[in-house]
Every structure is written in structure tokens, then in C-alpha cells.
C-alpha positions in Angstrom: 0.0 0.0 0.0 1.1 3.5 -0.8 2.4 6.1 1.7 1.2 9.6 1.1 3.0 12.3 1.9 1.8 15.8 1.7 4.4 18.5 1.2 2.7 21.9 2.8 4.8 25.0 1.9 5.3 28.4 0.1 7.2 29.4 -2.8 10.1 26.8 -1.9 7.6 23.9 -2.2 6.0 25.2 -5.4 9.1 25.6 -7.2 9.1 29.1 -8.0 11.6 30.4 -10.5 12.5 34.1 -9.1 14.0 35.4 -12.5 11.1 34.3 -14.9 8.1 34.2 -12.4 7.2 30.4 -13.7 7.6 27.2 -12.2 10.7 24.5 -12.3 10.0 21.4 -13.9 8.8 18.9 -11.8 11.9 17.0 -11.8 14.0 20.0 -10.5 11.1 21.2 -7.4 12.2 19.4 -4.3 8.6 17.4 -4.1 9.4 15.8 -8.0 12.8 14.6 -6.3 11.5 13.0 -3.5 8.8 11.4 -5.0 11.6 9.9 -7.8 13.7 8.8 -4.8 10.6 7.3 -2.9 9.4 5.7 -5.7 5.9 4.3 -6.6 5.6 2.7 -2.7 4.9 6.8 -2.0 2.9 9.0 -3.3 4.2 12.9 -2.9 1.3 15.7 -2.8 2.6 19.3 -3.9 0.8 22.1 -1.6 2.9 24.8 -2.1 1.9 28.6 -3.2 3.8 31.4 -3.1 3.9 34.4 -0.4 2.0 31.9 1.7 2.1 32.4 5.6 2.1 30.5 8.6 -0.4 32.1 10.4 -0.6 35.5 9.2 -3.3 37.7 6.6 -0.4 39.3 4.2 -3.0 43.3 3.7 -2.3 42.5 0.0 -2.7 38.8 -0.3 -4.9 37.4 2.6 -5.8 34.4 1.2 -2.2 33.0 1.3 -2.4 32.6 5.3 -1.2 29.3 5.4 -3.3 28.4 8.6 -6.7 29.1 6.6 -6.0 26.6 4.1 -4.7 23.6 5.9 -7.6 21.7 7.0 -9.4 21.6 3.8 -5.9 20.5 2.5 -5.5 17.9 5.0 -9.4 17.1 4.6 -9.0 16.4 1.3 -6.1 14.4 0.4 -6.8 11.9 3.9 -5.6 9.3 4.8 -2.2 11.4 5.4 0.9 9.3 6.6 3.6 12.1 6.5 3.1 16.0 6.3 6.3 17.9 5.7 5.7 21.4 6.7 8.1 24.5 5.1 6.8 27.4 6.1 7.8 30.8 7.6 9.6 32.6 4.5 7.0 35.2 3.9 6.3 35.7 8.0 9.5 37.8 7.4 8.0 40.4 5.3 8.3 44.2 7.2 4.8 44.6 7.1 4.5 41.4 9.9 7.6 42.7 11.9 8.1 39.5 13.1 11.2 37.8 14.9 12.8 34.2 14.0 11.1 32.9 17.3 7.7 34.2 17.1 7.7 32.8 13.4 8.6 29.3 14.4 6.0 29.3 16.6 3.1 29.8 13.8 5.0 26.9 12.3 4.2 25.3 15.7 0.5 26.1 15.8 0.4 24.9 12.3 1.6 21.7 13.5 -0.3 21.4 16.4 -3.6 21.9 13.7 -2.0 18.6 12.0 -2.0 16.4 15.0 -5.7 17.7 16.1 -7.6 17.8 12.8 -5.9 14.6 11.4 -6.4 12.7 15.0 -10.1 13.6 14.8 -10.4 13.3 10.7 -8.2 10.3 10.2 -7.6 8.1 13.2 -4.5 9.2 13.3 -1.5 11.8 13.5 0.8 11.4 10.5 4.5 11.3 11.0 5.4 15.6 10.6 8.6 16.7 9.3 9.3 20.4 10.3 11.6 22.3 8.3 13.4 25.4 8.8 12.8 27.5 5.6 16.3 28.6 3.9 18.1 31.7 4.4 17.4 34.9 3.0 20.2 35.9 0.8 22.2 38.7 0.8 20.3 39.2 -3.0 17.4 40.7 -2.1 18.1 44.1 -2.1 18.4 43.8 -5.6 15.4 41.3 -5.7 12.2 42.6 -7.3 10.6 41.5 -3.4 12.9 44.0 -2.2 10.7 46.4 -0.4 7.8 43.5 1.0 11.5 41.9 2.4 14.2 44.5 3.8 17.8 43.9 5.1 16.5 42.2 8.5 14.9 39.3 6.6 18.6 38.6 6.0 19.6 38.3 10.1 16.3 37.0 11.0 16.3 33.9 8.8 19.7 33.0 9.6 18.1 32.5 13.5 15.7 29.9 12.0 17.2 26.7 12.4 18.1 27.6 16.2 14.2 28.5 16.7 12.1 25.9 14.6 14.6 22.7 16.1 13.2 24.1 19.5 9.9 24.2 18.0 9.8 20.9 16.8 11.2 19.4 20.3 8.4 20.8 21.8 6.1 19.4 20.1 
């Protein structure tokens, strides 16, 4: 029987391209590779969509807040067996004025959705694979997001990993 697992992120998990505005092939996005690596035993579900949030309503793009979306997500590709969650990216926008801890922890709520609504929808909690989105490069000044990112997205992502493995302990 086939494992699913449902890969629940932003930009990063849909494979955007920054310099065209399209899509890398599916063999080049992160979810193609796994599923070529997993093989036909698993079954990889893309859920990514770029400037999506954890928990947050972006004022120009509300309907990206990550937490709105993930129980119709979950709902509908059950029965789940892994979630592998990549969010927290666009949390570091200036409009949010967020810091690297307060970030991880709308990853953590986000988890905390999975094990509820998945207990109560499923019969049980999938295995959950937090992951600390990538840096912010020193690029994006001279990005075309420069402006919705400034400077500080730099410094603040680079405290990620620290703040999303405590996260993920906790829960």
C-alpha cells in the first residue's frame, strides 16, 4: 500500500523560479525529487503557493495565510501518513515585523492543527517533518521583493534553524 505524503509550503515547495516568475520542472522542485527517490511505494502531494504564511493575513494577499488553508488540505487528500511542513519565508516580510522565534511558533501552531484535525479526521496523527525554511540571501536588495523583504529578513532567517529545532522538540 502506498504512503502519502503531503508537502505543505510556500514558494520553496512550489518551485518558483524568481528570475522568470514560472515554475521549475517537476523533476527539478524538491517534491518531483523525493517522489523519484521514494518511488511508486509513496505518493508525494505538492501544496505549495507562493507568499504563503504560517499564520498571518499578508494586507495585499490574505488568502495566502497558510493556517486558513490547511484543514481543507489535510481534509481532502486523507488518509495522510507524512506532512512535511516548510513554512515561515513570507512571515519575514516588514509589514509582519516579526522575529525568527515568534515565526517558528506559527510553524508550531500549524503543527499542532495537524496532530488535532488529522487525530479527529483520520484516526491518526501522521509522522510531521518540520523544516526550517532557507536563508534569506544577501540578494534581495536587488530582488524585485525588495521592499515587502528589507535587510532584516537577512539576520532573522539565519536564526531559524536555532528557533524551529526548538519548535519541533516541543512538540
Amino acid at each position: 500500500m502506498s504512503k502519502t505524503i503531503l508537502c505543505y509550503g510556500d514558494s520553496n515547495t512550489y518551485g518558483f523560479v524568481p528570475e522568470t516568475g514560472r515554475r521549475y520542472p517537476k523533476d527539478v522542485r524538491y517534491t518531483g525529487r523525493l517522489q523519484m527517490l521514494l518511488g511508486d511505494g509513496y505518493t508525494v502531494i505538492e501544496e505549495g503557493c507562493n507568499g504563503r504564511t504560517t499564520i498571518h493575513d499578508d494586507p495585499l494577499e490574505g488568502w495566502k495565510n497558510g493556517l486558513d488553508y490547511l484543514k481543507p488540505c489535510l481534509n481532502s487528500h486523507k488518509p495522510i501518513d507524512i506532512v512535511i511542513l516548510m513554512l515561515g519565508s513570507n512571515d519575514l516580510k516588514a509589514t509582519f515585523r516579526l522575529n525568527a522565534r515568534e515565526i517558528a511558533l506559527g510553524a508550531g501552531q500549524l503543527v499542532k492543527v495537524i496532530r488535532e484535525f488529522t487525530m479527529e479526521k483520520q484516526g491518526f496523527i501522521p509522522q510531521i517533518v518540520l523544516i526550517s525554511p532557507p536563508e534569506i540571501g544577501l540578494g534581495i536588495t536587488s530582488s524585485p521583493f525588495y521592499g515587502a523583504f528589507d535587510e532584516g529578513a537577512i539576520e532573522v532567517s539565519r536564526q531559524f534553524p536555532e528557533h524551529y529545532k526548538e519548535v519541533a522538540e516541543e512538540m
